[in-house]
FIMAR-152993 format. One record per atom (N, C-alpha, C): atom name; x, y, z. Coordinates in steps of 0.1 Angstrom, whole numbers, always signed. Example, Ala and Ser with C-alpha at 12.3 -4.5 7.8 and 13.67 -1.06 7.14 Angstrom:
FIMAR-152993
  site     xx     yy     zz
     N   +132    -57    +78
    CA   +123    -45    +78
     C   +132    -33    +78
     N   +128    -22    +71
    CA   +137    -11    +71
     C   +129     +0    +79
***
This chain:
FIMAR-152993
  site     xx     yy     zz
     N   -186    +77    +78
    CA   -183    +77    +64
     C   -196    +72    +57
     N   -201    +78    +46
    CA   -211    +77    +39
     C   -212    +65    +30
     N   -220    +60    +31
    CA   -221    +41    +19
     C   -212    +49     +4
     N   -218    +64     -2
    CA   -214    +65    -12
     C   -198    +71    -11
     N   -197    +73     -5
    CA   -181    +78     -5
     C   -174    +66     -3
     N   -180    +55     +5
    CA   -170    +43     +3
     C   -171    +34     -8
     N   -182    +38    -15
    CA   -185    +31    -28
     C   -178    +38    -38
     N   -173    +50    -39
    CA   -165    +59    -50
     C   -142    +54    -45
     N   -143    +47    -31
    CA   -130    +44    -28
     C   -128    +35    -35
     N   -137    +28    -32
    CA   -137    +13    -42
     C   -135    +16    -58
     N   -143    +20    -64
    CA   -140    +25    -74
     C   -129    +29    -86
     N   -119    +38    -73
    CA   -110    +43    -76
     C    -96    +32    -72
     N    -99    +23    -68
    CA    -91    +11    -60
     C    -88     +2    -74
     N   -101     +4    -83
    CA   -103     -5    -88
     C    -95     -1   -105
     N    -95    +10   -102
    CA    -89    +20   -116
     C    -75    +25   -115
     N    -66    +21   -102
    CA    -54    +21   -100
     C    -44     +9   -109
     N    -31    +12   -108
    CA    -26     +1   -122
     C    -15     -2   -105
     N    -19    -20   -107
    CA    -14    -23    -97
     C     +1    -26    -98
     N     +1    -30   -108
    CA    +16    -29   -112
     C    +24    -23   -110
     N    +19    -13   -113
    CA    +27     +3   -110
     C    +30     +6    -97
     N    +20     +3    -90
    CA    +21     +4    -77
     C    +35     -7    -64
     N    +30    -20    -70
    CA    +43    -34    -68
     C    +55    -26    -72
     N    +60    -25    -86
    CA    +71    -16    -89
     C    +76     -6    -81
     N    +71     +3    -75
    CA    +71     +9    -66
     C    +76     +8    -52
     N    +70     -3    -50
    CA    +70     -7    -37
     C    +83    -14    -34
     N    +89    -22    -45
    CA   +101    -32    -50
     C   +112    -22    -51
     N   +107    -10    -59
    CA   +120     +0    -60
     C   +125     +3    -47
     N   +114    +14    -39
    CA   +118    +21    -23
     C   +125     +6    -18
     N   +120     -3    -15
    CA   +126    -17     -9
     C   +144    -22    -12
     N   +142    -22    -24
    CA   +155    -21    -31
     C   +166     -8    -27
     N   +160     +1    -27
    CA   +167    +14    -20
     C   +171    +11     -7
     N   +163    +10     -3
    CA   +164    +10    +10
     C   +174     +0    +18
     N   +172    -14     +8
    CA   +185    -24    +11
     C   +199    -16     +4
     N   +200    -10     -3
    CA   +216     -7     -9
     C   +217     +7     +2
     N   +208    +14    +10
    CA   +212    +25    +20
     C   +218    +18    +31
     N   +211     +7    +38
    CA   +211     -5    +49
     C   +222    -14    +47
     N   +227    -15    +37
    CA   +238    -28    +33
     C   +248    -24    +38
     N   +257    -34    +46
    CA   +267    -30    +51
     C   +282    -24    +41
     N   +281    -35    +29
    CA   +293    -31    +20
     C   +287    -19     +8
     N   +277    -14     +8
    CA   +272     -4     +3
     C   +270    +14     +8
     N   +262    +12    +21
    CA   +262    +27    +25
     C   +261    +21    +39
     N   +259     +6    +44
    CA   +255     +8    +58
     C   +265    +10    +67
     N   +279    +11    +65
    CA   +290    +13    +76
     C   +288    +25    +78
     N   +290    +35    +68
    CA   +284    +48    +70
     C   +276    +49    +76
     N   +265    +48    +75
    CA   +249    +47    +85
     C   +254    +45    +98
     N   +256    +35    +97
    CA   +259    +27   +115
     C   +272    +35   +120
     N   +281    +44   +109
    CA   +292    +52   +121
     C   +283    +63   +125
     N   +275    +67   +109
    CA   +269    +86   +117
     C   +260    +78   +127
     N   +257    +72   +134
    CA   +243    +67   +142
     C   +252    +61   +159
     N   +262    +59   +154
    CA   +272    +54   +161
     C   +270    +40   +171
     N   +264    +28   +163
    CA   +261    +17   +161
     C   +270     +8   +156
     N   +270     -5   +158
    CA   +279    -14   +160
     C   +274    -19   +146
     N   +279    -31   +140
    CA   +274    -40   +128
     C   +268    -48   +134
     N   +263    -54   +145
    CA   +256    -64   +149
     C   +243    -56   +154
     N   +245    -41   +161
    CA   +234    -37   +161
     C   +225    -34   +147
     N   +237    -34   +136
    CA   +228    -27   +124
     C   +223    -40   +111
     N   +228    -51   +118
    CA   +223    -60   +113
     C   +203    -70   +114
     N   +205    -61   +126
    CA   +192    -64   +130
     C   +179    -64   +124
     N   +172    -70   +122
    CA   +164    -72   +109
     C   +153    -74   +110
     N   +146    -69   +124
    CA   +133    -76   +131
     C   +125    -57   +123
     N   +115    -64   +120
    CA   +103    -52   +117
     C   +107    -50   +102
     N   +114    -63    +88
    CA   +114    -58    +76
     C   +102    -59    +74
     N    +94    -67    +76
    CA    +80    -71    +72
     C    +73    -59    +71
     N    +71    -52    +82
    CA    +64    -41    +84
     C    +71    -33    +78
     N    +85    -22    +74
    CA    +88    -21    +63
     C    +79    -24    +47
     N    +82    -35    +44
    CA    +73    -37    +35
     C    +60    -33    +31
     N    +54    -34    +40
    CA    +38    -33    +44
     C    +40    -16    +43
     N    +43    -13    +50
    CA    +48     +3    +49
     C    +46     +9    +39
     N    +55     +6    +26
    CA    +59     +9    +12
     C    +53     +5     +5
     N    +43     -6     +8
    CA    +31     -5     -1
     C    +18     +2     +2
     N    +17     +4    +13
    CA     +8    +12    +17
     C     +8    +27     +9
     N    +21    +33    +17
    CA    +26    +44     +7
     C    +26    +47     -6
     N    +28    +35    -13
    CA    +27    +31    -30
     C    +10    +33    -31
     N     +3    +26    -25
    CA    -11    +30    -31
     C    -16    +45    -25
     N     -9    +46    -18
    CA    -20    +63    -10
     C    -12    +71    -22
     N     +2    +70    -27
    CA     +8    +79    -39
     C     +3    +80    -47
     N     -3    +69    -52
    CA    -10    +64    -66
     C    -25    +69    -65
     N    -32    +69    -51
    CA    -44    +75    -53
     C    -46    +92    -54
     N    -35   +101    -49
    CA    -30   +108    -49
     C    -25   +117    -60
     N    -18   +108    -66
    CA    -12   +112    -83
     C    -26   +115    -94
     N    -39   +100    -89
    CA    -50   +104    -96
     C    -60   +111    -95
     N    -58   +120    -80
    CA    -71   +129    -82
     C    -63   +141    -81
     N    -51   +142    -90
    CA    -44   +154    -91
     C    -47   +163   -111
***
């Protein structure tokens, strides 16, 4: 990778609205708990998957989740502006 191509990433890092991005990230997260919730859509989930509630309760890896969806949120957002 070229000094100037990582000096134009920066750039564009810097010209992103981060806000927009957080919002984003809070939305998919928020989705994704009312698909996952057991009194919402997760009984469903866990019968088509055919999983128990104690397996679908399991909660190891939200973090990364997280981290996930924001990642996603800024590569969208970088995406959206060189469109």
């Amino acid at each position: 990778m070229k000094l100037g191509n990582f000096v134009n990433i920066i750039a564009e890092l810097q010209n992103l609205n981060f806000i927009a991005v957080v919002i984003a990230t809070v939305a998919i997260y928020v989705l994704g708990f009312a698909w996952y919730h057991w009194s919402i859509f997760g009984k469903a989930w866990a019968n088509s998957l055919g999983i128990t509630k104690e397996q679908a309760d399991n909660t190891e890896g939200l973090g990364g989740a997280f981290v996930a969806s924001l990642v996603s949120g800024l590569l969208g957002s970088r995406l959206i502006t060189r469109i």
